[in-house]
Every structure is written in C-alpha cells, then in structure tokens.
N, C-alpha and C positions, 0 to 999 in steps of 0.2 A: 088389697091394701086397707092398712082399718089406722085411723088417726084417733086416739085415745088425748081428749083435754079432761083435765081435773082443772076446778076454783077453789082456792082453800083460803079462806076466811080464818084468820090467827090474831088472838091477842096478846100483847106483850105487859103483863103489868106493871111491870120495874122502870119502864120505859119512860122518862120526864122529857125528854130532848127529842127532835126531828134526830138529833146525831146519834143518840142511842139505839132510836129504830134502823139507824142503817146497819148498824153496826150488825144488830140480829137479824137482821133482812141480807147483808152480806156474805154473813157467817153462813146462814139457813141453806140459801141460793145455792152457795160454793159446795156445800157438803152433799147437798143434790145431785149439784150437776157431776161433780166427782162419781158420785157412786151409781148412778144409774144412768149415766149420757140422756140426758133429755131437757128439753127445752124449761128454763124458769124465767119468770119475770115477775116484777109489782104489777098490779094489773088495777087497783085503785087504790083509795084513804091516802092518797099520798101525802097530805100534809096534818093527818093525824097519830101525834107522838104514840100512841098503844095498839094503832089495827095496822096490819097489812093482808092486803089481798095479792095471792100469788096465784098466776097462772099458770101452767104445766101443762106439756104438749110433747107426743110421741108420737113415731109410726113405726110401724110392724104391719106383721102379716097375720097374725093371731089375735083375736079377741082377749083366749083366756090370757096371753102372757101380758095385754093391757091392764086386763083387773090386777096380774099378781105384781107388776110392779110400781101400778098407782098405791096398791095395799101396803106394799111396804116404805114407800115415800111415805104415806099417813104414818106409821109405825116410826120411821123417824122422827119426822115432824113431833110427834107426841113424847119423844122420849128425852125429847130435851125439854128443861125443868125451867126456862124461863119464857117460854113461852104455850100457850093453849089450843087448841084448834077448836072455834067457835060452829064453822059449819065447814061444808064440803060437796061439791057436786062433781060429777064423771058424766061425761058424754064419750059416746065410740059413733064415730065414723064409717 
C-alpha cells in the first residue's frame, strides 16, 4: 500500500473577499475531486483573502501511478488563469 500526500501552496491574485477565495477554493477542490477521486482539503491561510493551502491524499498500490496523478492535479491546478501555484511538496508512504 503506498499513501501519496501533495501540499500545494496557491495564490489567488484577484481575490479582495474571504468569499472570493471560496469560491476558487470550491471551484478548484470540486474539479479535483471529479477528475481524479482523491482526497482535497484547505489545510491553512484560512483567513487570508489570496493564499490557500490545499492538501491532497491518495492510496494505491504503485508508486509510479502516485507521481503520475499528483503531476497532473499540478498540470490542472496551473492551467487555470486565476490562480498560481507558489510551491508544492509530495510525500509517498
């Protein structure tokens, strides 16, 4: 069994409101958890209107298939235009 967590540090810069942040912290989460069943949550900055920290948690039986679909959770993450991804860490289990 191999537990695959990612930390992904995102900036929002359009973001003025606590509400705005949810809304791309809602949006974000949803589109994740959709497309690749895996665990999302905020995981700090909770009461700062531009960062969210999100945590991401899988299990499988493979290593490689942990890297290949933390890689393309980044690849979305990034490909949406209102928001940045500041840093990122992966741990395996």
């Amino acid at each position: 069994m191999v537990v695959g967590i990612c930390r992904v540090e995102v900036f929002v810069p359009e973001s003025d409101s606590l509400k705005t942040k949810r809304r791309a912290l809602t949006s974000l989460k949803q589109r994740i958890r959709n497309k690749f069943n895996v665990s999302v949550a905020e995981v700090d900055n909770y009461e700062k209107w531009q960062r969210i920290s999100l945590g991401i948690a899988m299990v499988t039986n493979e290593h490689r298939f942990v890297d290949r679909v933390i890689g393309e959770i980044l690849k979305l993450i990034e490909s949406d235009s209102r928001i940045e991804i500041l840093e990122h860490s992966v741990e395996l289990f």
